[in-house]
C-alpha positions in Angstrom: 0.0 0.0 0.0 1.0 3.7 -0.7 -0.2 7.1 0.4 0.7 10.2 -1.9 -0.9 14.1 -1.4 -1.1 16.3 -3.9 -1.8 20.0 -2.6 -4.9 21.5 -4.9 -5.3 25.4 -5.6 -8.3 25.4 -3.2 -8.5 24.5 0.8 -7.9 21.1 0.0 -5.2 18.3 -0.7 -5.9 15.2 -2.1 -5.3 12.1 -0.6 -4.3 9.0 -2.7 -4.4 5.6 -1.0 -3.0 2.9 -3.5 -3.3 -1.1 -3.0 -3.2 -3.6 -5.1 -5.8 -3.4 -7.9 -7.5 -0.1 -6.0 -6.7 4.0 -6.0 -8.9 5.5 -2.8 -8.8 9.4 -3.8 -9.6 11.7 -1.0 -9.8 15.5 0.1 -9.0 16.3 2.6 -8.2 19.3 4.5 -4.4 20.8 3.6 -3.6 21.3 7.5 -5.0 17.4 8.1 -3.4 15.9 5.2 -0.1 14.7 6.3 -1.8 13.5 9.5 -4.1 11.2 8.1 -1.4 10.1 5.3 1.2 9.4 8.5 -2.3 7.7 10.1 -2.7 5.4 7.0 1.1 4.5 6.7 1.5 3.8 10.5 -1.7 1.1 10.0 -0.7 0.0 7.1 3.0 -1.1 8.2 1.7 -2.3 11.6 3.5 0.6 13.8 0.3 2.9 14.8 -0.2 3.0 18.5 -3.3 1.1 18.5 -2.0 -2.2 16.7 0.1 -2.5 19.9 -0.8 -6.3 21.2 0.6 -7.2 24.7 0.8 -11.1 24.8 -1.6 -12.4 27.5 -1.4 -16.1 29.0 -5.0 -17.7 29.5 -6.0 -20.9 31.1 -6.4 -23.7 28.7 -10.1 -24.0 29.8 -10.7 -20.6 28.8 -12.9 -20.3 25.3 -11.7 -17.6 22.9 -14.1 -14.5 23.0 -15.5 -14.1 18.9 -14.3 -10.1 17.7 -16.7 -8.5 15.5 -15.4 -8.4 12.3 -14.2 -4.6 11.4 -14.9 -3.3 7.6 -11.4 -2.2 5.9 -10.4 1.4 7.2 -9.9 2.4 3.1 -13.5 1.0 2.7 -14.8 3.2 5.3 -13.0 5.8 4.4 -14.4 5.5 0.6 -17.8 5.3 1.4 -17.8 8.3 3.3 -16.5 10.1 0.8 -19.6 8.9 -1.5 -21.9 9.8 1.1 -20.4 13.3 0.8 -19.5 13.3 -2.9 -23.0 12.1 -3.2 -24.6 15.3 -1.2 -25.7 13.0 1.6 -23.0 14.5 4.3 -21.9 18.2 4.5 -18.2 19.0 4.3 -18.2 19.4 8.5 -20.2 16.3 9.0 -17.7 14.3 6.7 -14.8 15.6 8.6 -16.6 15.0 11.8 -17.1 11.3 10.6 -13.1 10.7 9.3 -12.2 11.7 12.3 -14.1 9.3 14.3 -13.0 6.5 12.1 -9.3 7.3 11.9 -9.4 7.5 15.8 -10.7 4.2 16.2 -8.1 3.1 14.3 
């Protein structure tokens, strides 16, 4: 996975979020662009703050407790922008919403 920014001529920079076989273009505030493209690269390599797993010893007897399963950060992040390319969120309630998601992350 990559992440490239490309500053536009308005208030925003766009975001570009490359995997294999996809391109995830978003825009994104200029002072919050590097922030989320650090966000994305931490996840992506496995160093972000919240992928770090302490190592636990349980009792044999003790079940495994099922995770819900969590949709792909990208995906999220893409279908929020179609809510809001779409007219369905404002600007504000789209940033309100990325931040959420990026801080869950």
């Amino acid at each position: 996975m990559s992440v490239t920014t490309k500053r536009g001529l308005g208030l925003q920079t766009k975001v570009h979020v490359i995997t294999s076989g996809n391109t995830i273009e978003m825009r994104i505030a200029h002072k919050e662009a590097e922030q989320v493209r650090e966000v994305l690269m931490q996840l992506a390599s496995g160093t972000h703050p919240s992928q770090t797993y302490s190592v636990a010893v349980e009792s044999p007897a003790a079940a495994p407790t099922p995770t819900p399963a969590v949709p792909d950060l990208a995906a999220q992040l893409q279908q929020l922008a179609s809510l809001r390319d779409a007219g369905i969120l404002t600007e504000d309630e789209f940033a309100a919403k990325k931040a959420d998601i990026l801080s869950r992350f």
